[in-house]
N, C-alpha and C positions, 0 to 999 in steps of 0.2 A: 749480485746474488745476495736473499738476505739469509743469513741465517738464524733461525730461533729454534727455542726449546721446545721438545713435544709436547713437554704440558706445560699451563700456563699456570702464574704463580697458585690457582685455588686447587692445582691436582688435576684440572679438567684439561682431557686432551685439544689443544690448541688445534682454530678453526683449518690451518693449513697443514694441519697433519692427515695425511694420506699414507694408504698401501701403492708401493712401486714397486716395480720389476727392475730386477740387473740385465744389463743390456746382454742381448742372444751369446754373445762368445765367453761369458760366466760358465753358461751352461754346459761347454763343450770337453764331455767327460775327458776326451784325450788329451786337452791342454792340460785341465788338473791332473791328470797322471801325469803328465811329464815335470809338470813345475813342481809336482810331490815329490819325482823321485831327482830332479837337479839340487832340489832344497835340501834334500837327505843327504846326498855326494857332497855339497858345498859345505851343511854343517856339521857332519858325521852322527847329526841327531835322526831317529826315526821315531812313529809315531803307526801304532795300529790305527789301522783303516775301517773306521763305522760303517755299519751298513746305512744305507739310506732310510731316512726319513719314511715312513708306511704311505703308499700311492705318490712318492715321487717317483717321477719319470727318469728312468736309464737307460744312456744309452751305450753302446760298448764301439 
């Protein structure tokens, strides 16, 4: 795997820089609640919950 920088030394975004998607189980709103709320239990820290993103898709 090689890895480089998005842009290349002149500022201009390098020819192998693309848009990707996170693979389908990213998006699966019930994993991120539960790993939200075992990460809260684990560090006694919480954090208010943003709303999404304008025409992101949720699903419950």
């Amino acid at each position: 795997m090689k890895l480089s920088s998005p842009r290349s030394p002149g500022g201009e975004p390098s020819p192998a820089s693309r848009p990707v998607t996170s693979c389908p189980g990213s998006y699966d709103v019930a994993a991120q609640r539960r790993l939200g709320a075992v990460s809260e239990d684990l560090t006694g820290v919480t954090f208010p919950v943003a709303a999404p993103a304008s025409g992101a898709a949720v699903t419950a």
